[in-house]
TIKOLVO-516115 format. One record per residue (C-alpha): chain; x, y, z. Coordinates in steps of 0.1 Angstrom, whole numbers. Example, Ala and Ser with C-alpha at 12.3 -4.5 7.8 and 13.67 -1.06 7.14 Angstrom:
# residues 2
<atom><ch>A</ch><c1>123</c1><c2>-45</c2><c3>78</c3></atom>
<atom><ch>A</ch><c1>137</c1><c2>-11</c2><c3>71</c3></atom>
END
This chain:
# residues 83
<atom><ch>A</ch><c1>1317</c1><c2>1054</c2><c3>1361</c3></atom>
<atom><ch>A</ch><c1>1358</c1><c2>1047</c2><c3>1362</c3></atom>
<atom><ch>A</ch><c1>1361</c1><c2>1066</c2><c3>1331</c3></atom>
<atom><ch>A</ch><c1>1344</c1><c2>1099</c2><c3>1341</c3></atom>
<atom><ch>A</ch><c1>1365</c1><c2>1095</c2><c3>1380</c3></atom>
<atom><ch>A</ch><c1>1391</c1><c2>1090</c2><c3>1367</c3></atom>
<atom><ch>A</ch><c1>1390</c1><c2>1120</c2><c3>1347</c3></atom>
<atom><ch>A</ch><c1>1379</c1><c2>1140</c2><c3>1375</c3></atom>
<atom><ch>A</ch><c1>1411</c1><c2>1147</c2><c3>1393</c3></atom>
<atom><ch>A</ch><c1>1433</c1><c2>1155</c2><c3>1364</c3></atom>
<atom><ch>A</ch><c1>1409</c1><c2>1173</c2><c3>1340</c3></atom>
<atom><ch>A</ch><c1>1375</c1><c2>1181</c2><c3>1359</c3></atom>
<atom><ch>A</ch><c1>1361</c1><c2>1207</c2><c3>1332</c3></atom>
<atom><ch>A</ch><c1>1367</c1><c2>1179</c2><c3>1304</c3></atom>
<atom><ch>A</ch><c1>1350</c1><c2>1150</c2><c3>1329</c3></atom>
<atom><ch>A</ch><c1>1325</c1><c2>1172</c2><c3>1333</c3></atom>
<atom><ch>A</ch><c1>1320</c1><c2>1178</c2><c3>1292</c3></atom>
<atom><ch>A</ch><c1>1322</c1><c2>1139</c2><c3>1288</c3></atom>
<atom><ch>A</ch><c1>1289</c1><c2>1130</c2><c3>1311</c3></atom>
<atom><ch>A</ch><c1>1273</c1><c2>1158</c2><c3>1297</c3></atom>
<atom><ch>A</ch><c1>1277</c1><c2>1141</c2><c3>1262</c3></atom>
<atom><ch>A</ch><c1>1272</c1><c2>1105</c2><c3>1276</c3></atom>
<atom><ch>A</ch><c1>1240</c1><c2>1118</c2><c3>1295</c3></atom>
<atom><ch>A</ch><c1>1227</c1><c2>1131</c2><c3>1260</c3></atom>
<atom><ch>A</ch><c1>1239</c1><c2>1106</c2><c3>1240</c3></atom>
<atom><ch>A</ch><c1>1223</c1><c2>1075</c2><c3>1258</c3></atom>
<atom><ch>A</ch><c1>1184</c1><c2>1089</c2><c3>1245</c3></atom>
<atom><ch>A</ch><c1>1190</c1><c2>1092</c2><c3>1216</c3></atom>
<atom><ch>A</ch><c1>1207</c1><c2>1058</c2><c3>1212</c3></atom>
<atom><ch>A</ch><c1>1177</c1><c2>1048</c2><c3>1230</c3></atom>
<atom><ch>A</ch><c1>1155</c1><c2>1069</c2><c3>1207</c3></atom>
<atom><ch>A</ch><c1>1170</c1><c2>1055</c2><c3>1173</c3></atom>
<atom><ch>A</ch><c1>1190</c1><c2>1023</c2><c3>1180</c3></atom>
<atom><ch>A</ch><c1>1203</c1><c2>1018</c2><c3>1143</c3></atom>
<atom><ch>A</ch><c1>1214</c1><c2>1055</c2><c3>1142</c3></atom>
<atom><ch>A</ch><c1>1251</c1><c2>1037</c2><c3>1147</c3></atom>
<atom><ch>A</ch><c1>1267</c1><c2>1012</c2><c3>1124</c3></atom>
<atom><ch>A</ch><c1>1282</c1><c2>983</c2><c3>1139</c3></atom>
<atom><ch>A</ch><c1>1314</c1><c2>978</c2><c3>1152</c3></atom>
<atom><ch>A</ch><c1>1313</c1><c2>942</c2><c3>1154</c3></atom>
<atom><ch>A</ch><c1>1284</c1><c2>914</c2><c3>1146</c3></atom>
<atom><ch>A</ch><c1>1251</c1><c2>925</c2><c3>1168</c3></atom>
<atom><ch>A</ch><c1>1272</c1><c2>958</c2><c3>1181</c3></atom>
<atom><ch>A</ch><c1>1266</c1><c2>992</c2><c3>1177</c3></atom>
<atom><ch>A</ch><c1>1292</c1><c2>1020</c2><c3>1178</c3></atom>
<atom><ch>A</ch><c1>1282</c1><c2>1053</c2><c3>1188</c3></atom>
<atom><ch>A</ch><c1>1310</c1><c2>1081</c2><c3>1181</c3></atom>
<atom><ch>A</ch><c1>1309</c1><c2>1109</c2><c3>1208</c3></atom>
<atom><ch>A</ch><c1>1315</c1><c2>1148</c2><c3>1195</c3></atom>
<atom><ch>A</ch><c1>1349</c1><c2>1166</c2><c3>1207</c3></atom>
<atom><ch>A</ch><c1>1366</c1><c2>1132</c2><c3>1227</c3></atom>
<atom><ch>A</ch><c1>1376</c1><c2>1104</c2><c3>1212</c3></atom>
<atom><ch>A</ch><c1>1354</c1><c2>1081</c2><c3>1228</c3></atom>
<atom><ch>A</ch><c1>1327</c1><c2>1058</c2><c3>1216</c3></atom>
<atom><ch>A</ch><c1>1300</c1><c2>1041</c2><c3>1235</c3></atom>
<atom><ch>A</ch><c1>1297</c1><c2>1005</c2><c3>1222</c3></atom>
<atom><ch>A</ch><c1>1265</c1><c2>989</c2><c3>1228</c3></atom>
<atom><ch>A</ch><c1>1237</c1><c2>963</c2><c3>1217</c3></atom>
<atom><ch>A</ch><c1>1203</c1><c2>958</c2><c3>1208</c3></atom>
<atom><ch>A</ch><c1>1179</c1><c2>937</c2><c3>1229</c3></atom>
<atom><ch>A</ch><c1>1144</c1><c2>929</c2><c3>1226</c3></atom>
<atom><ch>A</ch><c1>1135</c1><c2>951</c2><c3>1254</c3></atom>
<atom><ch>A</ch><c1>1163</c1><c2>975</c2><c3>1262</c3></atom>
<atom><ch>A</ch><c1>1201</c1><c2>988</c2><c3>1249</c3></atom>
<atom><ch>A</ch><c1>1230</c1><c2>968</c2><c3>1269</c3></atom>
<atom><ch>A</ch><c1>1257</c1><c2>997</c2><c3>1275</c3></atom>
<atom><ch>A</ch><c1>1287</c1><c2>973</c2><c3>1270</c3></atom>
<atom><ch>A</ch><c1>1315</c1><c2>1002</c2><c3>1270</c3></atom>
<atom><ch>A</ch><c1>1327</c1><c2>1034</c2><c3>1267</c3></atom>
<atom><ch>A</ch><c1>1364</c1><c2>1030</c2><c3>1253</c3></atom>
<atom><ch>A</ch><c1>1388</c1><c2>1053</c2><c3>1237</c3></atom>
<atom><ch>A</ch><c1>1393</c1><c2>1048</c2><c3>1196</c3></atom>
<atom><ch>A</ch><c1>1426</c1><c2>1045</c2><c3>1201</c3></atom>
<atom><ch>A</ch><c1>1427</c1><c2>1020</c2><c3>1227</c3></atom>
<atom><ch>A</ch><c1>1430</c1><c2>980</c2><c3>1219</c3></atom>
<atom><ch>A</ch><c1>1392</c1><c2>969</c2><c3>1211</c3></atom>
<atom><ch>A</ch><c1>1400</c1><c2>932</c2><c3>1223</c3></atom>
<atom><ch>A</ch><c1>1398</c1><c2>949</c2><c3>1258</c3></atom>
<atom><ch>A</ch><c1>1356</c1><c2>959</c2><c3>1253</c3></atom>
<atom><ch>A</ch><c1>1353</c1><c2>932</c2><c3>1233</c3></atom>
<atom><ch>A</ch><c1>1358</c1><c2>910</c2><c3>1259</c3></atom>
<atom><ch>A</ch><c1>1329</c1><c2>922</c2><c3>1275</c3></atom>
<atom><ch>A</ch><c1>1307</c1><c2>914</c2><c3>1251</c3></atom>
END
């Protein structure tokens, strides 16, 4: 993950802290898809505790697609364009 590298040189205890919450939030997004509204059409926005981050994904008939993991603050045209 660029994010969580990134991260890892200039704050390692806080890159550390952020996996930890990406590794528990994934299950339970899993878990309980429409426990996140939507950000935009068909996809979800799951707000992360204690960073400013939230992991945008969307439903499929078989699985969640991760499509990001962007800062709130950040331009959403940029994840969007993922989609």
């Amino acid at each position: 993950m660029t994010l969580i590298a990134g991260m890892s040189g200039s704050a390692p205890a806080s890159a550390a802290i952020l996996w930890m919450l990406l590794r528990e939030s994934l299950p339970k997004i899993t878990a309980n898809p429409a426990r996140y509204g939507f950000a935009n059409a068909d996809i979800r926005e799951g707000l992360l505790t204690r960073f400013p981050y939230a992991i945008y994904y969307r439903v499929l008939a078989d699985r969640i697609r991760v499509l990001a993991v962007y800062h709130t603050s950040r331009d959403p045209s940029r994840w969007q364009s993922r989609a």
